[in-house]
C-alpha positions as CSV (number, residue, x, y, z in Angstrom):
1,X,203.7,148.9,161.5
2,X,203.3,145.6,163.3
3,X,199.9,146.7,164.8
4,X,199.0,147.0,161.3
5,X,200.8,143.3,160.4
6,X,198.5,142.0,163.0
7,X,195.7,142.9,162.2
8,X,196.5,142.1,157.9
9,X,196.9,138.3,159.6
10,X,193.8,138.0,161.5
11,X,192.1,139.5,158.7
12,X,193.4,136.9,156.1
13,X,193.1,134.4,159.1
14,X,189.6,135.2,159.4
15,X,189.1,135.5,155.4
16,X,190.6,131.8,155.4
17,X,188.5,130.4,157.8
18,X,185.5,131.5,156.0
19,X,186.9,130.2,152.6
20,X,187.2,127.2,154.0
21,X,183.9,127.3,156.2
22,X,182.7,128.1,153.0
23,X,183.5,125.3,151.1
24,X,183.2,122.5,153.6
25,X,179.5,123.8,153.3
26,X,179.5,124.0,149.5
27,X,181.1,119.8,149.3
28,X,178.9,118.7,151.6
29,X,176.4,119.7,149.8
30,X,177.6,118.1,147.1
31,X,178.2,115.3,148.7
32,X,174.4,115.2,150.2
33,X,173.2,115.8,146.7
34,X,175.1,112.8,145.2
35,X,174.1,110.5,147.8
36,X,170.5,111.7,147.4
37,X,171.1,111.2,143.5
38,X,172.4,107.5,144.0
39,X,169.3,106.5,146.2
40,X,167.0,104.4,145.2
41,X,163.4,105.2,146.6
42,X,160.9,102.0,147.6
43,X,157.4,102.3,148.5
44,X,156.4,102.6,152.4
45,X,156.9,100.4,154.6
46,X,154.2,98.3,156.7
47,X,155.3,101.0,159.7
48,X,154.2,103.9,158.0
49,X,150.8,102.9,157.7
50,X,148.1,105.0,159.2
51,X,145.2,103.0,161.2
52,X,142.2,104.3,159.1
53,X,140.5,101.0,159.5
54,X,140.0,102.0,163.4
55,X,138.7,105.4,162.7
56,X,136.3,103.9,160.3
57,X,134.8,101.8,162.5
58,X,134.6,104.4,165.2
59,X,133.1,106.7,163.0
60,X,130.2,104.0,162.1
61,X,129.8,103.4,165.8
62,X,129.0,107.0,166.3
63,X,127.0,107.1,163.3
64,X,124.8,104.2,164.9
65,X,124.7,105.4,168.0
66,X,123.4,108.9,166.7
67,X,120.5,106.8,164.5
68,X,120.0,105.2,168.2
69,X,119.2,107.9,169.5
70,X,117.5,109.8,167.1
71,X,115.7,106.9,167.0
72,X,114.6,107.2,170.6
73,X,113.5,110.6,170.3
74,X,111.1,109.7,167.3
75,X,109.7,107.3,169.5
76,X,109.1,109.2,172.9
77,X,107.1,112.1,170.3
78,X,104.9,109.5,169.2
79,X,104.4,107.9,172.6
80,X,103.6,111.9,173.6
81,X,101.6,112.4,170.9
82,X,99.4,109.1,171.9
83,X,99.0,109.8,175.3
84,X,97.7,113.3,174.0
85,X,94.9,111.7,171.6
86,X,93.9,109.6,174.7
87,X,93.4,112.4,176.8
88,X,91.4,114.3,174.3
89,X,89.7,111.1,174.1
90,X,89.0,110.3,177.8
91,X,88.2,114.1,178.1
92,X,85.5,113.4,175.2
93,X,83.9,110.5,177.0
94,X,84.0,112.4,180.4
95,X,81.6,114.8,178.8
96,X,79.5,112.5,177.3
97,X,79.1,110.7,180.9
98,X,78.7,113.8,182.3
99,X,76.0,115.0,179.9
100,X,74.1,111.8,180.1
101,X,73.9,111.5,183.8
102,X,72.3,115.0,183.6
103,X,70.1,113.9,181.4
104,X,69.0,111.2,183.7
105,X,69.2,113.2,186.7
């Protein structure tokens, strides 16, 4: 019989402590919702500001410096493409010296 009073209280001691667990949760809550209710929200602050300006002008300064060198590229093909017309050139007069000395002898 007391074995089974002992264990009725820490039973009921442990229901009790959850009750009250329980609704120490449940008025906080309430209490967290009230506050929240009562607040008054403001626009950002100058803090939360993200730096955007920065990553603007990085991203241009890549941009650029990709036009650079594209830039450089297009010029090296047509500097290649010169020197080729040149050569076919200089190879054209070759022959024609070459063909007129024989001629001569």
């Amino acid at each position: 019989r007391v074995d089974q009073l002992k264990y009725d209280v820490q039973h009921l001691q442990t229901a009790l402590r959850n009750f009250q667990h329980r609704r120490y949760i449940r008025e906080q809550q309430e209490r967290q919702r009230e506050e929240l209710l009562a607040r008054t929200f403001t626009t950002n602050d100058s803090d939360t500001t993200i730096p955007i300006d920065e990553t603007l002008q990085f991203n241009e300064s890549l941009q650029n410096a990709h036009r650079g060198v594209d830039d450089l590229i297009g010029s090296g093909t047509n500097i290649l493409q010169g020197l080729r017309d040149q050569r076919m050139t200089l190879k054209g007069t070759h022959k024609k010296i070459l063909d007129v000395a024989n001629m001569l002898g």
